[in-house]
DRENVEX-744688 format. One record per residue (C-alpha): residue number from 1; residue in one letter; x, y, z. Coordinates in steps of 0.25 Angstrom, whole numbers, plus 5000, padded with zeros to 4 digits. Layout:
// residues N
(NUM 'a' (X Y Z))
...
// end
This chain:
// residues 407
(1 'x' (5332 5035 4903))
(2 'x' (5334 5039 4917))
(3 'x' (5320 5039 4919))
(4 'x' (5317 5026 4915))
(5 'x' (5329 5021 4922))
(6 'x' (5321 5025 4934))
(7 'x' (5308 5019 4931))
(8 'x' (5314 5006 4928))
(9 'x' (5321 5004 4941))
(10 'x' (5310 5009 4947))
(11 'x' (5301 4997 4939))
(12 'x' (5313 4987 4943))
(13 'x' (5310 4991 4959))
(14 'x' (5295 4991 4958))
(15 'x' (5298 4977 4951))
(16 'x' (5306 4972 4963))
(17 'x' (5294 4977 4973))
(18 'x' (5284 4970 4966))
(19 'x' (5290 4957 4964))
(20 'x' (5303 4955 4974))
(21 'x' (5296 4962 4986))
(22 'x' (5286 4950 4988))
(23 'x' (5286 4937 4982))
(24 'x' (5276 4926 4986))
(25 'x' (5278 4911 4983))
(26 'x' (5267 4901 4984))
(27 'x' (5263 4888 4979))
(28 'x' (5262 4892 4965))
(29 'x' (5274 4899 4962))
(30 'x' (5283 4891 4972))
(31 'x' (5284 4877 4979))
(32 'x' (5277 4882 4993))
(33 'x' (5268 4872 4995))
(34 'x' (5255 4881 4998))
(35 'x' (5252 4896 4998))
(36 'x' (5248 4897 5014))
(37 'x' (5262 4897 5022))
(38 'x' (5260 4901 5036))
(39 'x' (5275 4897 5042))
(40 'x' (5287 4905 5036))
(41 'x' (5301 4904 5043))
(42 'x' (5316 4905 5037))
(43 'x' (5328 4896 5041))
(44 'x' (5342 4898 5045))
(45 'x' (5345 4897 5029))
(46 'x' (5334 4908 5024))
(47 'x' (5324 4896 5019))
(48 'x' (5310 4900 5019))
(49 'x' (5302 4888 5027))
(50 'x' (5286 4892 5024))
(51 'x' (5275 4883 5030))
(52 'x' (5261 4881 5020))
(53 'x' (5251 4873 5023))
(54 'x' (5253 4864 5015))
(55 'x' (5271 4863 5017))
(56 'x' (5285 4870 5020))
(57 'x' (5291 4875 5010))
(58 'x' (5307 4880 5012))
(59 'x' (5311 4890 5003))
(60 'x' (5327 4894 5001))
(61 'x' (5325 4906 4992))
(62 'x' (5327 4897 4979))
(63 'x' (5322 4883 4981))
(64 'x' (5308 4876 4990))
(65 'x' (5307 4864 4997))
(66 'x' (5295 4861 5001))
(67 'x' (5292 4850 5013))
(68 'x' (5275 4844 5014))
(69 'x' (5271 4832 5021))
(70 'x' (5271 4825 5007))
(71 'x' (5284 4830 5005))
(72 'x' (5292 4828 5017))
(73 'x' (5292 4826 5032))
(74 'x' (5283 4836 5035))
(75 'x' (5274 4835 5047))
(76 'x' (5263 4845 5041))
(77 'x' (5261 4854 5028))
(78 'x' (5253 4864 5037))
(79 'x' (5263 4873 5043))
(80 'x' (5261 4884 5051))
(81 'x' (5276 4889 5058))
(82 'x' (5291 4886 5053))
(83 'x' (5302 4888 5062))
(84 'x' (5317 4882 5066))
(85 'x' (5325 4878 5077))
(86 'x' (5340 4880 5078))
(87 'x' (5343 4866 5070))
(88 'x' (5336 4874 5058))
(89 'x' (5326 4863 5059))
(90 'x' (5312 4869 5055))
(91 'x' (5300 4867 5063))
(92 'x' (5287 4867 5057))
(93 'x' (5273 4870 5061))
(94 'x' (5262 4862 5055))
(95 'x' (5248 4862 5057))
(96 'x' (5245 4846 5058))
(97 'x' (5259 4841 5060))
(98 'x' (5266 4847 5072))
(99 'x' (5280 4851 5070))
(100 'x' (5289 4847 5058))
(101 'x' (5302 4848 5059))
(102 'x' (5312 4849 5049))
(103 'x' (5328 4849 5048))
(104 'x' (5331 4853 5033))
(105 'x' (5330 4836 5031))
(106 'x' (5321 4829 5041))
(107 'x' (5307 4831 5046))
(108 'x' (5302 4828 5059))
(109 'x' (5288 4833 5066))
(110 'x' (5281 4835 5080))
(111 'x' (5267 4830 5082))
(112 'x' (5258 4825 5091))
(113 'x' (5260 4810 5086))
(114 'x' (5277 4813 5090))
(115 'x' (5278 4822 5099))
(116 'x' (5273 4830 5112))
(117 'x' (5267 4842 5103))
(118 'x' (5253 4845 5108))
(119 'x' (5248 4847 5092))
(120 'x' (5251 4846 5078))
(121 'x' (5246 4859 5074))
(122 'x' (5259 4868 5075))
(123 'x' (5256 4883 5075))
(124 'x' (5271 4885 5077))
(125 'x' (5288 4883 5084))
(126 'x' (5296 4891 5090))
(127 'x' (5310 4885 5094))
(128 'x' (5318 4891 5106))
(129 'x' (5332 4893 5108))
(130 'x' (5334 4879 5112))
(131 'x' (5327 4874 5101))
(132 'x' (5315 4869 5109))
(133 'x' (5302 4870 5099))
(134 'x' (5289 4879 5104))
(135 'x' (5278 4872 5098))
(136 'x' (5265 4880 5095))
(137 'x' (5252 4872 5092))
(138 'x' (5238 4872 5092))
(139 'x' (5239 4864 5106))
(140 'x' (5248 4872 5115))
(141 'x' (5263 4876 5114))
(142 'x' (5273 4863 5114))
(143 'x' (5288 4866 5119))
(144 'x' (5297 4853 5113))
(145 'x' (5310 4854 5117))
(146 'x' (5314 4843 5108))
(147 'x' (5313 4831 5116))
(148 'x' (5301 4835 5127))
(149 'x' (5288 4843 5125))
(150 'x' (5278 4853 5132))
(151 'x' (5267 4859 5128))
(152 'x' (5259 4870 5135))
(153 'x' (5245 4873 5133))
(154 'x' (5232 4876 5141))
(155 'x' (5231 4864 5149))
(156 'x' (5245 4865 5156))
(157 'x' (5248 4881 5154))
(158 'x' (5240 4894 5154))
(159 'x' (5241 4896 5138))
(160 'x' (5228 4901 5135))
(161 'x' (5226 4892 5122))
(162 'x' (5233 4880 5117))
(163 'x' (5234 4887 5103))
(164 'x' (5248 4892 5102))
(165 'x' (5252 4900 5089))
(166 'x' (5268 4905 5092))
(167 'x' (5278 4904 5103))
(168 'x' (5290 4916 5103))
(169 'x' (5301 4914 5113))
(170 'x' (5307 4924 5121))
(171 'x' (5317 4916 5129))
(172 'x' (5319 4904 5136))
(173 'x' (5306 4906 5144))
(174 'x' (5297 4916 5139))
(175 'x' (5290 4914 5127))
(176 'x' (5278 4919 5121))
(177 'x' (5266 4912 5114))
(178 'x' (5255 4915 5104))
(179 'x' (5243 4909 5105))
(180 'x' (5230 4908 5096))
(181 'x' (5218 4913 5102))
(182 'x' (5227 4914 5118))
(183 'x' (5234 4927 5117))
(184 'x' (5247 4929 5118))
(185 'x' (5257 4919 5129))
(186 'x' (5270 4922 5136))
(187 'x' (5275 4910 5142))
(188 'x' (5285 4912 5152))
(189 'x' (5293 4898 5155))
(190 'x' (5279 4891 5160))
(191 'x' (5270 4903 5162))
(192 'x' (5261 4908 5152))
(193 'x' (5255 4922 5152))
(194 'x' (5243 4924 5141))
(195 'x' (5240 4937 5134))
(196 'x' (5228 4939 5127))
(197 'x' (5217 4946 5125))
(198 'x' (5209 4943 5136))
(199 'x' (5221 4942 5146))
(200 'x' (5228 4953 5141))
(201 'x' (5223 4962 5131))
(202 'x' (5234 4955 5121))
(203 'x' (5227 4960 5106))
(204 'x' (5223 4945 5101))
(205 'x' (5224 4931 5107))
(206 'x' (5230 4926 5095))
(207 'x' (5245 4926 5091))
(208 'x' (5253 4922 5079))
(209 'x' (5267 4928 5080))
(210 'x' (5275 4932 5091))
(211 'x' (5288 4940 5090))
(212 'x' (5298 4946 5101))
(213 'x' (5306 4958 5097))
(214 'x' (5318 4962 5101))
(215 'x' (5312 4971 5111))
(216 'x' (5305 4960 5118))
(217 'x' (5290 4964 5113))
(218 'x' (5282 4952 5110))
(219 'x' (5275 4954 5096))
(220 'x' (5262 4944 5092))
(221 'x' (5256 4943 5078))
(222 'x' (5241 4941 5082))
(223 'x' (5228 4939 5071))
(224 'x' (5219 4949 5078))
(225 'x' (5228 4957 5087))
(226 'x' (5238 4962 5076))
(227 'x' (5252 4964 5081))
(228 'x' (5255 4963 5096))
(229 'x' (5267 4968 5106))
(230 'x' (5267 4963 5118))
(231 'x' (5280 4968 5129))
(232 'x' (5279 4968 5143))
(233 'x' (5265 4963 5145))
(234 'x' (5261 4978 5136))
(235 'x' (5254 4974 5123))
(236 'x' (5251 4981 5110))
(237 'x' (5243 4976 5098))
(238 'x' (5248 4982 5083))
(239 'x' (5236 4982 5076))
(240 'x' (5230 4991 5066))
(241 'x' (5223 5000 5076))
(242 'x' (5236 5002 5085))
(243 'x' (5248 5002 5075))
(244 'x' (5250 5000 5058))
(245 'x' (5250 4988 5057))
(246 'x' (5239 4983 5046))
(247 'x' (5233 4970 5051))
(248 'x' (5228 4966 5064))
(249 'x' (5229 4952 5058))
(250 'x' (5243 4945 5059))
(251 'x' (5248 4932 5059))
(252 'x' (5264 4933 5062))
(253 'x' (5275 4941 5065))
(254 'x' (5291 4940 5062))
(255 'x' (5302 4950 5066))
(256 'x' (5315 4954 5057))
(257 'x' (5328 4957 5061))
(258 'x' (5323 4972 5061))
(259 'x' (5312 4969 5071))
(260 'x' (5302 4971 5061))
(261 'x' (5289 4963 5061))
(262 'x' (5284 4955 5051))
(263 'x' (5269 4951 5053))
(264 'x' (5259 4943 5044))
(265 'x' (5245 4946 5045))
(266 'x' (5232 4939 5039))
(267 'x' (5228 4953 5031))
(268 'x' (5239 4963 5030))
(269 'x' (5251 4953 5024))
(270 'x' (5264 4957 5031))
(271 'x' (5266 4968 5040))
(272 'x' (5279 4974 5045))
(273 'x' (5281 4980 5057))
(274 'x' (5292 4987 5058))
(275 'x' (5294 4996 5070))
(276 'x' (5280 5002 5072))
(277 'x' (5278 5003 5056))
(278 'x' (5267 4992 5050))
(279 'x' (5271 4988 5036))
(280 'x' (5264 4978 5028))
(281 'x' (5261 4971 5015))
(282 'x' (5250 4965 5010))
(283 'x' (5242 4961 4996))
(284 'x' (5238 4975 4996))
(285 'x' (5249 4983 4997))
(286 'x' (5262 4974 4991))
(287 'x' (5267 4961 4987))
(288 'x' (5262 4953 4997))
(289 'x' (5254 4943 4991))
(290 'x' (5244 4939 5006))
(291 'x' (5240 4948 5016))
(292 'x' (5240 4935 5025))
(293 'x' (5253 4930 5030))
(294 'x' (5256 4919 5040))
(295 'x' (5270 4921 5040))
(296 'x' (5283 4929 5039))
(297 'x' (5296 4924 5040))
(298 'x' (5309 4937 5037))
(299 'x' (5321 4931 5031))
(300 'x' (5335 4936 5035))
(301 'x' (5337 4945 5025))
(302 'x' (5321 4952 5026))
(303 'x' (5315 4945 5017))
(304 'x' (5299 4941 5024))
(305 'x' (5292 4929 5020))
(306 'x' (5277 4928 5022))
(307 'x' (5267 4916 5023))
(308 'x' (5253 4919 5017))
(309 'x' (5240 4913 5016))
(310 'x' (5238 4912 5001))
(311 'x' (5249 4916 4995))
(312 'x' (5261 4907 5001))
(313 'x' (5273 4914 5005))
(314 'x' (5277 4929 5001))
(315 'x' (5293 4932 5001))
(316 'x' (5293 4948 5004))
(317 'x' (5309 4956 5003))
(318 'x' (5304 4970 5012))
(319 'x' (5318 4973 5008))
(320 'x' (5315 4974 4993))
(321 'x' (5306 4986 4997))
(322 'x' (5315 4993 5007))
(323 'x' (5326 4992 4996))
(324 'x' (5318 5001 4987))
(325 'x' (5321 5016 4988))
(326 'x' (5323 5027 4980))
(327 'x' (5328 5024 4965))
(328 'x' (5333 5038 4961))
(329 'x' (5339 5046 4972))
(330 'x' (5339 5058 4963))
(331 'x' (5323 5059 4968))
(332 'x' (5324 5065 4983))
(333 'x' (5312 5065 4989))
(334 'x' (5306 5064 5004))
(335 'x' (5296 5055 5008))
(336 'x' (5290 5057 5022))
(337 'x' (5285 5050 5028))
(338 'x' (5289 5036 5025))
(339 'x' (5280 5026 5030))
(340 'x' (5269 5036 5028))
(341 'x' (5255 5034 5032))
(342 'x' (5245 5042 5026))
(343 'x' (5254 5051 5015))
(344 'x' (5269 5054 5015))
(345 'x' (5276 5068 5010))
(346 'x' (5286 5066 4998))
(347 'x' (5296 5078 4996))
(348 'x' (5305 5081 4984))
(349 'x' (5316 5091 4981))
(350 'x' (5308 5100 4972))
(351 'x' (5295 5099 4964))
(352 'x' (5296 5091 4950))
(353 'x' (5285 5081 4942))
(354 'x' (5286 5068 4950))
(355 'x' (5276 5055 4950))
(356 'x' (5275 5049 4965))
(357 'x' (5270 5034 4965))
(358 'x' (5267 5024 4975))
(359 'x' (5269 5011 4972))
(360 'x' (5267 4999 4980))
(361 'x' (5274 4985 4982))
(362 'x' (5267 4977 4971))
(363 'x' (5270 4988 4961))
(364 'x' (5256 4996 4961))
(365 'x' (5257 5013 4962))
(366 'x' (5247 5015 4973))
(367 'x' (5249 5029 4973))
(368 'x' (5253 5040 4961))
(369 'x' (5257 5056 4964))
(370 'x' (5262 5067 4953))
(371 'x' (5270 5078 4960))
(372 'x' (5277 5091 4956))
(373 'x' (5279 5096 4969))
(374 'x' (5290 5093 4978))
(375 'x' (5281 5088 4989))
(376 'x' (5270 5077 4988))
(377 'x' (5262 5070 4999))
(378 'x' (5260 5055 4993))
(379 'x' (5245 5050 5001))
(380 'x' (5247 5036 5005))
(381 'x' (5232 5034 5012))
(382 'x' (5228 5026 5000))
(383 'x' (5240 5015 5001))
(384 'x' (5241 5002 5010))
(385 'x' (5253 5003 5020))
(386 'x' (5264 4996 5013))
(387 'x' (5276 4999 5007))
(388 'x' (5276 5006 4992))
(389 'x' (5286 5013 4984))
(390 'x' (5287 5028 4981))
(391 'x' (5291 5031 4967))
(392 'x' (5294 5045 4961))
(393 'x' (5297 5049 4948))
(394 'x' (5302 5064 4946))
(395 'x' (5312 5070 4939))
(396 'x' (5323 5063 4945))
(397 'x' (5319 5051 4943))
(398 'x' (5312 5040 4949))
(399 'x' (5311 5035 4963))
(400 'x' (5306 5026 4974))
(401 'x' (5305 5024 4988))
(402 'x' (5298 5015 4997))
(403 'x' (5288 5021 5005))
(404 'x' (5278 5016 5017))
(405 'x' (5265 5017 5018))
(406 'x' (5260 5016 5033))
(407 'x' (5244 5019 5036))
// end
């Protein structure tokens, strides 16, 4: 009776990983308006906003409202970046529509036809501290401090390219900009200083994603250069030749409370950095249901939402996975170590019959050991880096723990 006990709760918590770990919506099993979302942010009330290309969706964890240009005073169903200003009032990115703006009842927009914006094509907003708007477009960077405009671009500074991706500010004069096919820009009250490749050595001309750190580092998302830190003028590229992270190929980056990262690739899903350990999960190796992802918004409570290509958007809770450890603690054993790489030593008390298994996130045991000694190595050079979960049944019982593989 114990036995089973154990195996049940042990199929209740496989159950929990499979299902609860990652859960995807998309136009066919919820209201969200098409399966590409490339914009995902969270409001002051934990609603999720996520921008498809073909609407907005908002999402309060029980009911959607969705917003198109049939439905509402949307300027665009293309949207390509969400964010808000201290009103709470969401400013929305389109691709043919410029600005939309919306305050929870009323719709307004910025376009070429109403305003001093240099293009409609919106790539994405920044608002400062004084809720002054940072406009990035396909035709220079617009600054619209509510009544006034400037725009900045190659004919009256010395950005390298009109194409500009991201803004991030550092304070009241420094800010930096990404750029598509320019490099990296810090703008420095009216001065502009370019690093790229041929300037610089910076590792790709494009940029996606910019964060700054509590330390001051500047960190850019880039499509070709993988990850890159940039502090004091000294830069180092993240990529798979110099570090664990698995893709050279990334879209965006977000940060935590912890100061972990969370970056979206085009081939690798989500990946997780979290001091100098790479984490990630993809079709291959867990729940997630696109190994391309536009997007990453992390709620309050840790829950990351991502915006894919195919497969709308994916809700993952890390903190159901970091919840799971050992079911029985009569079944002591030493793990070591943990992330392991290639193969990781497992120490029990004394020798006894005992089945080892390795299972991963969607349920699948990727790797099955029998032991009747009191020490085992487990080989791990045939599994993806991911997270999994070690179970062993033995005399004692059954338990788990969850383990990280690393390569």
């Amino acid at each position: 009776m114990r036995l089973i006990t154990f195996f049940l709760l042990l199929m209740v918590v496989n159950t929990i990983n499979a299902q609860a770990v990652f859960q995807e919506f998309n136009r066919f099993n919820s209201p969200l308006p098409d399966n590409t979302c490339r914009a995902i942010a969270v409001d002051h009330l934990g609603r999720k906003w996520f921008g498809t290309e073909y609407g907005l969706a908002v999402y309060n964890d029980t009911s959607w409202t969705v917003y198109t240009t049939l439905s509402s005073g949307i300027s665009d169903n293309s949207i390509k970046h969400i964010t808000f200003d201290s009103q709470h009032r969401a400013w929305i990115s389109t691709q043919n529509g410029g600005v939309a703006i919306f305050d929870g009842n009323n719709w307004s927009s910025l376009t070429t036809q109403n305003s001093g914006i240099s293009s409609n094509f919106v790539k994405s907003v920044t608002i400062d501290r004084f809720d002054h708007a940072w406009i990035c477009t396909n035709l220079g960077l617009n600054y619209f401090d509510g009544t006034s405009w400037m725009v900045y671009d190659m004919s009256t500074t010395r950005l390298p390219v009109d194409n500009i991706a991201v803004i991030t500010i550092e304070n009241d004069s420094l800010r930096w900009i990404g750029t598509i096919n320019g490099g990296f820009v810090k703008m420095e009250d009216t001065a502009f200083t370019v690093y790229n490749i041929p300037i610089a050595n910076f590792p790709d001309n494009t940029i996606t994603g910019i964060v700054i750190d509590s330390s001051n580092i500047k960190w850019s998302a880039c499509p070709a250069g993988a990850l890159v830190r940039f502090y004091n003028g000294s830069i180092f590229a993240y990529n798979t030749g110099s570090s664990l992270i698995p893709s050279n190929s990334l879209t965006t980056l977000v940060t935590d409370s912890l100061q972990n990262f969370y970056i979206g690739s085009y081939d690798k899903g989500l990946i997780k950095k979290s001091g100098n350990i790479f984490t990630h999960w993809d079709t291959q190796n867990s729940g997630m249901t696109d190994d391309l992802i536009y997007a990453v918004a992390v709620e309050r409570n840790g829950v990351i939402w991502c915006g894919t290509e195919t497969h709308g958007v994916v809700r993952f809770d890390e903190n159901m996975l970091t919840a799971v450890g050992d079911i029985n603690k009569n079944v002591q054993f030493d793990l070591w170590p943990n992330p392991g790489n290639d193969q990781a030593a497992l120490h029990f008390k004394s020798n006894a019959d005992r089945k080892i298994k390795v299972i991963d996130l969607i349920g699948n045991c990727v790797l099955e050991k029998m032991s009747t000694t009191a020490e085992l190595f487990l080989d791990y050079t045939g599994l993806n880096s991911g997270l999994y979960l070690l179970q062993i049944e033995g005399p004692d019982g059954i338990a788990t723990k969850r383990i990280q593989v690393v390569h």
